[in-house]
Each structure stands twice: as C-alpha cells, then as structure tokens.
C-alpha positions in Angstrom: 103.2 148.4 102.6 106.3 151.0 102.9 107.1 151.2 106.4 109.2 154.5 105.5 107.8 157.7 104.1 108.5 158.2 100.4 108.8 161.9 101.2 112.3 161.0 102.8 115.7 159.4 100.6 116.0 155.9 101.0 119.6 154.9 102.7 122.0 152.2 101.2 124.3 150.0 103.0 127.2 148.5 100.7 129.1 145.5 102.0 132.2 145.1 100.2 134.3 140.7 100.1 137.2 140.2 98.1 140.1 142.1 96.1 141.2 145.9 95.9 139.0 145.8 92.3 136.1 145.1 94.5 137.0 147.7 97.0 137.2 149.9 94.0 133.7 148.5 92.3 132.0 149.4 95.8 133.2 153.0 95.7 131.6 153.9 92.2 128.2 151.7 93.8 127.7 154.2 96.2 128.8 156.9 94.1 125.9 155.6 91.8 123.2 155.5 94.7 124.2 158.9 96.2 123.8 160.0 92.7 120.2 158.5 92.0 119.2 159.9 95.6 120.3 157.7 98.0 121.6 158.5 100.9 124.3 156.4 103.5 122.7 154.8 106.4 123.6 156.1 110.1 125.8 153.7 111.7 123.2 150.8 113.8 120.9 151.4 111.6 119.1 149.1 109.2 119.4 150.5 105.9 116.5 150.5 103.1 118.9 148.8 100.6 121.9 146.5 101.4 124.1 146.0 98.5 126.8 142.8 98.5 129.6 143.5 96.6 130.7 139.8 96.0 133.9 137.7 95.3 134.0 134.1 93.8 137.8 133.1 94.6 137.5 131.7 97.5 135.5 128.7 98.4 134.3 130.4 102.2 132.6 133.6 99.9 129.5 131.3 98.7 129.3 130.5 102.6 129.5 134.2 103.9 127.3 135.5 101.2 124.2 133.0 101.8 125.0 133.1 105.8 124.3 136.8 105.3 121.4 136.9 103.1 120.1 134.6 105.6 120.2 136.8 108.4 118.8 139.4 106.6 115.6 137.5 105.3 113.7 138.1 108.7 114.3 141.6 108.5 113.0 142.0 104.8 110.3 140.0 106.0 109.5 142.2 108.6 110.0 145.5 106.2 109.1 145.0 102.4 110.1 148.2 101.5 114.0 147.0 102.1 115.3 145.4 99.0 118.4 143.6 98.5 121.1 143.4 95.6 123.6 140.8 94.8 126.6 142.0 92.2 130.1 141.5 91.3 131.9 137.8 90.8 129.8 135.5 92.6 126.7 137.1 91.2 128.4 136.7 87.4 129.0 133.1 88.5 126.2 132.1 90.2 123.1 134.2 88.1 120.9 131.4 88.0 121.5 129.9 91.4 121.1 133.1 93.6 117.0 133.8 93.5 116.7 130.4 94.1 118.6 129.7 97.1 117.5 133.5 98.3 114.1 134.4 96.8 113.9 137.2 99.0 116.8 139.0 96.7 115.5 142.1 94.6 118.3 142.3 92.0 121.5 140.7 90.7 123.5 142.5 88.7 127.2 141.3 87.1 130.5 142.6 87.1 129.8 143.8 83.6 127.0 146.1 84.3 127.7 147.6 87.9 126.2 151.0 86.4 122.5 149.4 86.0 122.0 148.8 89.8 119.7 152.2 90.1 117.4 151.4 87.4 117.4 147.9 88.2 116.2 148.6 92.1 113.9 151.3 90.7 112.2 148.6 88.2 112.5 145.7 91.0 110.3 148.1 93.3 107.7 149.2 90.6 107.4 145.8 88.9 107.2 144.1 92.7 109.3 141.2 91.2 113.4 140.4 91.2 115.6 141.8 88.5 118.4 140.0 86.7 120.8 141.6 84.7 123.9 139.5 84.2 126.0 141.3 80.9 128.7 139.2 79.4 130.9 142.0 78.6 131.9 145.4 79.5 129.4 147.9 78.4 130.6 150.8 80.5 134.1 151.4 81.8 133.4 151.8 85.2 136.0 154.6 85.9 133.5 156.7 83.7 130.8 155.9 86.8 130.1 158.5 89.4 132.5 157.4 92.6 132.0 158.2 96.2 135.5 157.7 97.4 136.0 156.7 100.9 139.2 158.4 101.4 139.9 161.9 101.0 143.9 161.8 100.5 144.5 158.4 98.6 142.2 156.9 96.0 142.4 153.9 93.6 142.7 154.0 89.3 141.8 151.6 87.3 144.0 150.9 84.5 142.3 148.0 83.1 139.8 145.5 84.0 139.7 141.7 83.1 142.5 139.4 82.4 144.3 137.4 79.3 145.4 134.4 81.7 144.6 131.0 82.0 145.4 129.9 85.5 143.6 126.7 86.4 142.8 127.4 89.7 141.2 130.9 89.1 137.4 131.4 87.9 138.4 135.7 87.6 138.6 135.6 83.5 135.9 134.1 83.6 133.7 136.3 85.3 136.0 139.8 84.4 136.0 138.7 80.6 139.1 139.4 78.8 141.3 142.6 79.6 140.2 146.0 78.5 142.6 148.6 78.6 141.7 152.4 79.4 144.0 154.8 76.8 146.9 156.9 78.5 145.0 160.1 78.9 141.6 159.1 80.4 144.1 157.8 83.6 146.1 160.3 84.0 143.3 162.9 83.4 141.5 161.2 86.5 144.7 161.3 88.2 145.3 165.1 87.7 141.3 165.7 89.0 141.8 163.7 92.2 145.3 165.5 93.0 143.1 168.9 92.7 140.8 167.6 94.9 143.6 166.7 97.4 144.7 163.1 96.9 148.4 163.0 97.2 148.7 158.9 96.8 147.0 156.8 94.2 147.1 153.2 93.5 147.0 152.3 90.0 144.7 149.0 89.3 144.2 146.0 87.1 144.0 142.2 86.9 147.4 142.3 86.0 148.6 145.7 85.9 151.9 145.4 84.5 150.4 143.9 81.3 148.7 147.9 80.6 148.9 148.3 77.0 148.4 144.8 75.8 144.8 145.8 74.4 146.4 148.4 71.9 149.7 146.9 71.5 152.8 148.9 73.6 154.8 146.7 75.8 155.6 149.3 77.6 152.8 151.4 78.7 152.8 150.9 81.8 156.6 151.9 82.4 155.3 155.1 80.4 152.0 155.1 83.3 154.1 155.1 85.6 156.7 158.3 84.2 154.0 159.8 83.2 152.6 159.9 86.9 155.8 161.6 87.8 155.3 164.4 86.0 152.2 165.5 87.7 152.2 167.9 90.2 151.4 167.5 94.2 151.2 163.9 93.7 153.4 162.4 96.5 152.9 158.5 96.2 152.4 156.3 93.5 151.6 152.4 94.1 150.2 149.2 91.8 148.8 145.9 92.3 148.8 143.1 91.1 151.5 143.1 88.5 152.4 139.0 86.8 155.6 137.8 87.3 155.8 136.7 83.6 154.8 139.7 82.3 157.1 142.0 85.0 160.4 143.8 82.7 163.1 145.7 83.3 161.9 149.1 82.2 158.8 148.9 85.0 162.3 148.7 87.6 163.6 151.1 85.8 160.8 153.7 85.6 160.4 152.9 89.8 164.2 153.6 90.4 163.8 156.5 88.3 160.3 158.3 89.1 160.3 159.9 92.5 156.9 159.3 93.6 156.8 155.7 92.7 157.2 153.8 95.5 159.8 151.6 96.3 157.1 148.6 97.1 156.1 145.8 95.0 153.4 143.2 95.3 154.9 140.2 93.0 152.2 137.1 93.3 155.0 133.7 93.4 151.5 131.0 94.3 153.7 128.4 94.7 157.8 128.2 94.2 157.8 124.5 92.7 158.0 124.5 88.8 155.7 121.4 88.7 153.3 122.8 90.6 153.3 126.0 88.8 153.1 124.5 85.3 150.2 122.5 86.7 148.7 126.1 88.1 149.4 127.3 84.2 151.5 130.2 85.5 153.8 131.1 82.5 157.1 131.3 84.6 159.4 129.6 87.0 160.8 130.2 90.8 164.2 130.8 88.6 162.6 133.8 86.5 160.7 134.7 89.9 163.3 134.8 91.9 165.8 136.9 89.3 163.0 139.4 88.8 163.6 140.1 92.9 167.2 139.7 92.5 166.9 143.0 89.7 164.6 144.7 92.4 166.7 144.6 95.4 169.7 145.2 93.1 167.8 148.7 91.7 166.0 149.4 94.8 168.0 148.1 98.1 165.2 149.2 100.2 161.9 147.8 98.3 159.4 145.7 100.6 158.5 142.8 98.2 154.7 141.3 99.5 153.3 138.2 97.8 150.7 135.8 97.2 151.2 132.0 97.9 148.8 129.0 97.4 149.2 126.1 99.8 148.0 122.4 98.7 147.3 123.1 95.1 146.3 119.4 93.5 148.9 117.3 93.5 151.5 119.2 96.0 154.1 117.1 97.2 156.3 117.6 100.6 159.6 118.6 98.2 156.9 121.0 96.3 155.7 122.4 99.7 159.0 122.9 100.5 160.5 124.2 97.6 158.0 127.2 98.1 159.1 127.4 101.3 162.6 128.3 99.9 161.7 130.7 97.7 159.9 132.5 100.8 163.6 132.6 102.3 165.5 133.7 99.3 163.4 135.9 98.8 163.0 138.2 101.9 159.4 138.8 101.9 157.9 142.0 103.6 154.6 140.1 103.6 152.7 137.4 102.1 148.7 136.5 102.1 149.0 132.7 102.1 145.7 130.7 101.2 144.8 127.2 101.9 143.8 126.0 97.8 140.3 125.7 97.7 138.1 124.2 94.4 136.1 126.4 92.1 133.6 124.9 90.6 134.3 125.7 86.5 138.5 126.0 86.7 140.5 123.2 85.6 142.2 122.6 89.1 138.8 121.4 90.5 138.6 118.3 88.5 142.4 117.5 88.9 143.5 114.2 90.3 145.7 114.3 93.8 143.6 116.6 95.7 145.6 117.2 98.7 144.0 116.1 102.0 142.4 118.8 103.9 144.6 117.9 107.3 147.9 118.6 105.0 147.1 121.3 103.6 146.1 122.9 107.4 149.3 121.7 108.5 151.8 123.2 105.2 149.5 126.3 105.5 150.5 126.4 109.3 153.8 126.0 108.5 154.0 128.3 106.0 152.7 130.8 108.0 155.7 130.5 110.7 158.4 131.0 107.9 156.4 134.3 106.7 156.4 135.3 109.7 159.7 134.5 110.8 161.1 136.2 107.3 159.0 139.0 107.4 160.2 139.9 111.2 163.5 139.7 110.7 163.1 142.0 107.3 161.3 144.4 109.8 164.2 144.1 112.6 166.5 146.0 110.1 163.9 148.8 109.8 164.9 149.8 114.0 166.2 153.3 114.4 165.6 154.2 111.1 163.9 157.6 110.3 161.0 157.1 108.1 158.3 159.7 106.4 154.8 158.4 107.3 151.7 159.3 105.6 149.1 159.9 108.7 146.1 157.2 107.8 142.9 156.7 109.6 141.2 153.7 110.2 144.0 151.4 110.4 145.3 151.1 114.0 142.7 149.2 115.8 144.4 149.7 119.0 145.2 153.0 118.6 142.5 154.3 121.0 144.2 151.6 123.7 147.5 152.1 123.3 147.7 155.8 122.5 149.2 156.1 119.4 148.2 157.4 115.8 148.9 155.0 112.4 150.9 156.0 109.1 152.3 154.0 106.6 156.0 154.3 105.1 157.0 154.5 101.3 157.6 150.8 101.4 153.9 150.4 102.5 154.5 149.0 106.0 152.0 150.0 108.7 153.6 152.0 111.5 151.9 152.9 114.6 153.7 156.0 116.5 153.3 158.0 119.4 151.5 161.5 119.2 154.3 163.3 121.0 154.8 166.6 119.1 152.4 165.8 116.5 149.8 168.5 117.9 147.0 168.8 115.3 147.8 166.4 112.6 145.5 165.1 110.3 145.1 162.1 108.0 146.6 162.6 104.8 150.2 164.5 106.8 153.4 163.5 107.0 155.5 163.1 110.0 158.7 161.6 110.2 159.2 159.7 113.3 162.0 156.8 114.2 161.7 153.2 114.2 162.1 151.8 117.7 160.1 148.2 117.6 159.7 145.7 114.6 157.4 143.2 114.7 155.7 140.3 111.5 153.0 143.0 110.2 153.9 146.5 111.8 156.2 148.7 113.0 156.4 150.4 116.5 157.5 154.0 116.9 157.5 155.1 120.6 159.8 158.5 120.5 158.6 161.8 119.8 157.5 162.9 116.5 160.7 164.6 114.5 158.6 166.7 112.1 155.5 167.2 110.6 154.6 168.3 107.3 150.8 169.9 107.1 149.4 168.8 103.2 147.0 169.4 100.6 145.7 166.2 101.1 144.9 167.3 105.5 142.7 169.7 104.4 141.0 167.9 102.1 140.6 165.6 104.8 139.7 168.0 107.2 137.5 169.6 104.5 135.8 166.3 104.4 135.5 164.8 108.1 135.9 168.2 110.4 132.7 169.9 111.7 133.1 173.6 113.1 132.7 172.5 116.5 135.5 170.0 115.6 139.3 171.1 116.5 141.7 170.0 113.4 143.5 167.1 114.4 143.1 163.5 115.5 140.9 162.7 118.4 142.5 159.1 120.1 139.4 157.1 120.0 137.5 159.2 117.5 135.3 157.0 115.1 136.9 156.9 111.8 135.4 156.7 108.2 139.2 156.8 106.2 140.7 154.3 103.8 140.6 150.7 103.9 143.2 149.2 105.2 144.7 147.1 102.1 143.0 144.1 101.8 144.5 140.7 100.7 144.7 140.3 97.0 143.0 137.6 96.0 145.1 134.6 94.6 143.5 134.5 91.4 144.4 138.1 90.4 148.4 138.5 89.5 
C-alpha cells in the first residue's frame, strides 16, 4: 500500500560511480525525472526512487553497488511504494545477474536506453513486477535528452559516445558499443544555448575525444571543434577529456596554442610507460610516441599541466616494466595522475592472461607509484609560487573551506586553488578573481594574500539567478551548503 499520497510528486535520488560520461549520463536522468514530474528529494530524506548510475571498470563497483542495494532492501521493505533502478555499465554488463542477486530492484535499464527510465518506473509500478530493458545500441543520442545541470557556470558536451578500441583490460566498448559521432553543428548549437544561459566553461566529452570525426570521416574535426569554440561569444574556458595518445596530432596543439579559450591543460592517459606492457594492454602506441607528443606540448604551450592515467600490475608486469613507467612519470612532469591498482573484468582479454601479478606487489608498486606522483606533481606546483593567476570562483570543491576560511577556484591549467576572501566582498561562483600563489602543495594550491581583482560575470548571475533567495545577500557564505559542480572525478582507466 502507498505510504505517500499520490496527490503529491514523487522525489528521486540519483547516485552517480564512475567517469565524467557518467556524471554527464546522471545529469540528463534527472533532467528526465524532473521532466516526467519528479521532483529532488530534500537533503536526509529518503527519496521515493533511488536511481544508481553505475560503472563496470573497476572491480570494487560490483561491491559498492550490491553493498548499497543491500542497505536499501530494509527500507523498500518497509515502504513499497519506493522503487529502485539500476542503469549505466554495470547494468549493460550484468542484465541478467542484477534481479537475481537483488530482487527487490524495480528496473534496469542500459547505457543504450537512459531515456526509457520514466516509462519503465511508470510500467514497473502499474504492472507490480521488475522491468528490464537492456538496448544493444544507441537509439537516442542522449545530448537530445532533457538535462538538469548541476552547475550553473560550467557544463559538460558530449561529442561522441562509445569507443573503436580494443584495450584488453577495458570492458567500456563493450558495454558503450562502437563510437557514434554527433555532427559539428548539433555541438556547437548546444554550446551557444548554454553560454546564453550563462555557462562561460564547457568541457567537451567522449570515449576518446580526440578521435571526433572518425564516424564521418575528417581527421580533423576535432581541431576544427575546438576553433570552432573560439569563435563563440562569452565563452571563457574550453576543456576535453579523455583524448588517446595514438590518436593525439599536431593540429589539436596547434588549435590549443592558437584558440584563446582553450585551455592550456591536457589529460593524456600513458596506463603504463613499458612498451611490453602496453602492447600486451593493446594500446596502439609507445612511451617514445607518448612522451614526444608531451615534448610538442610543453614546446607549444610552456605552461600546460599534463594529468594522466596509469595502471599498476597489469598481467605480467615486471620490476623493469614497473619502473620504466616510473620514468616516464619523471620525464614527463605530471600535474597529476589517477593511479589504479589493475583489477580483472570478467569478459576482457587481460582477465584470462597468464602472470597475474600478486596482490601484495601490486599494493606495494601502486604505493610506490603514488610517492613519485606525488613527489613530481609538488615540485611542478612549487614553480607555480608568487605567480598571479585568474581563478574561476567554484563551489563545492574546498571541503575545508568553512575550517580554514578560504573560498576555491580553479586556474586555466585546471589546478584547484584555495584563496583567502580578503577583498573579494560579494563574489560568486562562476567570477573571476586573480589572486597570487603563495603555497604549493601535490593536489592544490594555497593563496593566502588579498584578492588582486575581481571580475563580476555572466556566468555569477546565473549562478546567483540559480542558488540566491531574496532573503539571500549575493556572495559566498563560508560554511554555506553548496549544490555546485562536481569536483572532477577520476577518469576511469578504460576511457582514453
């Protein structure tokens, strides 16, 4: 029996694991409920439908997904009127498997078909049985999907959506199908719409972004994307992710050196910097080719942050392989880099391999790994003291703010800065203040002095448009709750 009055909207909770395409996926789910009726639940509050937006890369996301659906089957039991809905990779992977281990679970729904997940928890409530629906290919592009954005000054685009690769250790082709291209004008089209809603940064998205183009045969579409972006008015920032290292040319360096509001910040995924190990990973270039494509980087762009993704104890890893990538991470220079300890997936090639690496190994290289990062990345954020840099005020992102009295932005080269409010009366997320670089450390920048300008923007008052209530002065409040945009998330190892 309903435990809630059908007179009243029925609130959605959306838990997001995984990639910046997920983050992205989520965005357009709750866009989709808000748009069938929906509404999002107050914060401590159980919601009438809990959607996981899923990931499959990692071994620990079949673990946090049942572990969760677990704790949630005494509350479902307690309240049939709550349903449940399982989509993105995991779901596409595991579409059999799910109502089994979790009967309690009212729909699955794919990567394919994120767009169905209304109708499905409309028919999974009427026909008091689970639904489903698990599409082997694309049947909307999702960009076409209403989005509920959780940011109102930056936003993500999708260029593209699955991927042509073959790497052995990655189950997202699988489960993301082959890549679908979106044509020139439908992205920048969207582009142009967000900036008139106030958006002054977007981040340009795919599977392997740099290979735009491949689906209707141009080379260099993206290097185009990216000009193209230029040329639009009030947009400030322009970043991508995950571009391939074998697909990565010299026109895409040359349309960042040359495009003002493309940032000088480049997420390059290395995996691993042995060439045995990468042929065995089936990643179609070499540290060699890696390492030149930084080399032309640096050489266009002296101040570019570099970020990467590395895989520690792929199958068969030696010490001189483990070390070899260990190199690379010195030469070259990295701002950051998500390191991962290799896990199997159950349907890629590297799960069957021979040599699997010991667990205590791997923990120990990972560990190790992890102090050279950090080592490389501190020292590249030493020579970032006493500079003057332009921040673009975020929300969200500086945990400690409230504690230690400061306000977050982040720099053209993507690095978080936290920085003191001193002269920055009434700014807002989504402004720009320059401040000066006083501390470095690993993952963030300090900036203790007194803010040397601030720049009021478009994208403030559509924050403030947004977040402010009349009884609300403009402004941040230290310790206010915050509902911005994410901080970036880890990309996934499987996608670049």
């Amino acid at each position: 029996m309903s435990t809630v009055s059908e007179s009243q909207p029925r609130t959605y909770e959306v838990k997001t694991y995984g990639c910046q395409m997920n983050v992205h996926d989520s965005e357009r789910l709750t866009g989709l409920l808000e748009d069938a009726g929906y509404v999002a639940t107050a914060a401590g509050t159980q919601a009438d439908v809990v959607v996981f937006n899923t990931c499959a890369v990692r071994e620990n996301a079949d673990n946090k997904l049942y572990g969760n659906l677990s704790h949630l089957a005494p509350v479902k039991a307690a309240n049939p009127h709550m349903q449940i809905a399982v989509g993105g990779c995991m779901a596409q992977k595991d579409r059999d498997t799910i109502i089994k281990k979790a009967p309690y679970v009212d729909v699955v729904f794919g990567t394919h078909n994120i767009g169905s997940l209304p109708a499905l928890l409309d028919r999974a409530r009427s026909l008091d049985e689970a639904q489903v629906e698990i599409l082997e290919s694309l049947s909307v592009f999702p960009s076409t999907l209403p989005t509920k954005r959780d940011s109102a000054y930056a936003a993500w685009v999708s260029i593209s959506v699955g991927c042509n690769n073959t790497c052995t250790f990655c189950i997202v082709p699988a489960l993301r199908g082959k890549e679908k291209d979106r044509r020139p004008g439908e992205i920048l089209a969207e582009i142009e719409a967000l900036v008139a809603e106030g958006v002054t940064e977007i981040t340009l998205l795919g599977q392997n972004v740099n290979a735009y183009g491949v689906e209707f045969g141009d080379r260099q579409a993206f290097s185009k994307l990216l000009r193209s972006c230029g040329a639009i008015p009030g947009l400030e920032r322009v970043r991508f992710t995950s571009p391939h290292p074998a697909e990565f040319t010299d026109d895409v360096i040359a349309a960042m050196t040359e495009t003002p509001n493309v940032m000088h910040q480049l997420h390059m995924p290395l995996q691993s910097g042995s060439d045995r190990v990468l042929k065995a990973m089936r990643r179609s270039y070499r540290s060699s080719k890696f390492l030149g494509i930084i080399e032309r980087v640096r050489e266009a762009m002296p101040d570019a942050a570099i970020t990467t993704d590395i895989i520690v104890g792929f199958p068969g890893e030696t010490e001189e392989d483990f070390l070899a990538t260990l190199e690379v991470v010195r030469q070259s220079r990295f701002a950051n880099a998500f390191t991962f300890q290799y896990s199997p997936r159950p349907g890629t090639p590297a799960a069957t391999m021979d040599e699997q690496v010991p667990p205590d190994v791997v923990r120990d290289r990972y560990q190790r790994l992890v102090d050279v990062v950090n080592q490389v990345a501190w020292d590249e954020a030493k020579a970032l003291v006493g500079r003057a840099v332009e921040l673009m005020v975020s929300e969200g992102e500086g945990r400690k703010d409230a504690a230690t009295h400061r306000l977050s932005g982040r720099g053209p080269d993507n690095r978080l800065v936290h920085f003191s409010p001193v002269g920055a009366d009434g700014v807002r997320p989504g402004d720009m203040v320059i401040v000066e670089v006083t501390k470095a450390a690993p993952h963030h920048l300090v900036a203790d002095g007194p803010v040397l300008s601030v720049r009021r923007t478009r994208a403030g008052d559509a924050w403030e448009r947004r977040f402010s209530e009349p009884s609300t002065p403009a402004g941040i409040g230290l310790g206010m709750p915050t509902l911005g945009v994410p901080a970036p998330l880890p990309p996934a190892p499987a996608c670049g």
